[in-house]
N, C-alpha and C positions, 0 to 999 in steps of 0.2 A: 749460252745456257749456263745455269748457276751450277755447282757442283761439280763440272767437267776440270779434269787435273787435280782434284782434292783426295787425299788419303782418307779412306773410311777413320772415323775416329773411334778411340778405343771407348768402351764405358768403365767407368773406377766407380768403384773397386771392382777388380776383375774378379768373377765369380766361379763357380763348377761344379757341378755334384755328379756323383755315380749313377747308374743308373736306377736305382730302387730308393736315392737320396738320402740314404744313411752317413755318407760321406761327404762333406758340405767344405769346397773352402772359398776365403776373400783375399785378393793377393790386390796391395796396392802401396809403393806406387806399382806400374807396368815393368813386366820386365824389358830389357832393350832388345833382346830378339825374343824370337820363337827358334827352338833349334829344337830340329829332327833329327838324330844321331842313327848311326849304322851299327852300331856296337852289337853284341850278337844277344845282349836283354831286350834294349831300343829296338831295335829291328822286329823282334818276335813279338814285340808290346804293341807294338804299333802308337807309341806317346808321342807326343810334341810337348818339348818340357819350356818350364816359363820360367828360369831362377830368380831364387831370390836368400834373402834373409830371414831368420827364423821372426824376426819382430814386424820384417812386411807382410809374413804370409799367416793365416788365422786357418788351423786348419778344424772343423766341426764334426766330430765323431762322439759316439758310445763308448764307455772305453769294450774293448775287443771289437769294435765294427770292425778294424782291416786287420788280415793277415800281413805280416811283413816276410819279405824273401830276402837273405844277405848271400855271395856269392864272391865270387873268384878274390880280390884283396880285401875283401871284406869293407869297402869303404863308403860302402850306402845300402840303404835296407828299402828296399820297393815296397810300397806301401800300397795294397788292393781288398775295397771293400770283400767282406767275408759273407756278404748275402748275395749282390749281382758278378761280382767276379773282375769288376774294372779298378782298372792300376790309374791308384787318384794320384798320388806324389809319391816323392825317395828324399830320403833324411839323411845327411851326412853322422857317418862313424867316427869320424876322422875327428883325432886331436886336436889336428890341425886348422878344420874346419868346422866346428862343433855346429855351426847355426847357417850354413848352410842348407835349404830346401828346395827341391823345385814341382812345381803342379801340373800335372796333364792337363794341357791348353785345347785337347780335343774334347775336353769335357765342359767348356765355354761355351758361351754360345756360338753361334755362328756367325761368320765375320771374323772374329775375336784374333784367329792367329794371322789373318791377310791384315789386320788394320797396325797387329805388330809390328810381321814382316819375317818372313821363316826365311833360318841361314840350315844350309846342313852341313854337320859337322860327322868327321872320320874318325869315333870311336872306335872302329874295327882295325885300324892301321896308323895310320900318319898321326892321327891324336890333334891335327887343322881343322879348320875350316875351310868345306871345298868350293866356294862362293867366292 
């Protein structure tokens, strides 16, 4: 049979919006994983984040469509539409990392984070990968 052993393939540009589609993004290329983190944001978000660079990822708002949430070292600012209430991406603060982005991949279509490949990662402790 044809397709038996093959990896779902991703569509580019990887796309997402909110749920009321005020907040629209295009991330491409793919990112190399999907990571589901434990951290005590990630967890209560319930996100699969898809990183990237600020010049891969297009992100399509109003300006004021999302509220941003900053929090414990201050080095990312959660980004959630301000009409449906869903956490589309987090922006790096950081000096260090100015262009930094990453997209909630549960906001893809479906398929999108299996064609990936989800690692989960121990924001809450170890700061690994526990795969």
């Amino acid at each position: 049979m044809s397709g038996e052993g093959t990896a779902p393939k991703v569509e580019l540009p990887i796309t997402g919006s909110c749920h009321c589609g005020a907040v629209y993004y295009e991330m491409k290329p793919p990112p190399r994983q999907a990571v589901e983190c434990n951290c005590s944001i990630c967890r209560r978000l319930g996100t699969v984040w898809g990183h990237g660079e600020a010049g891969d990822i297009e992100i399509k708002a109003a300006p004021g469509a999302t509220l941003s949430y900053v929090w414990g070292d201050k080095g990312l600012a959660f980004h959630t539409c301000s009409t449906c209430g869903c956490t589309t991406h987090w922006q790096s603060l950081s000096a260090e990392f100015p262009d930094r982005l990453a997209v909630n991949l549960r906001l893809a279509p479906p398929g999108t984070i299996e064609a990936i490949g989800l690692r989960h990662f121990d924001g809450a402790d170890s700061w690994t990968f526990l795969d």
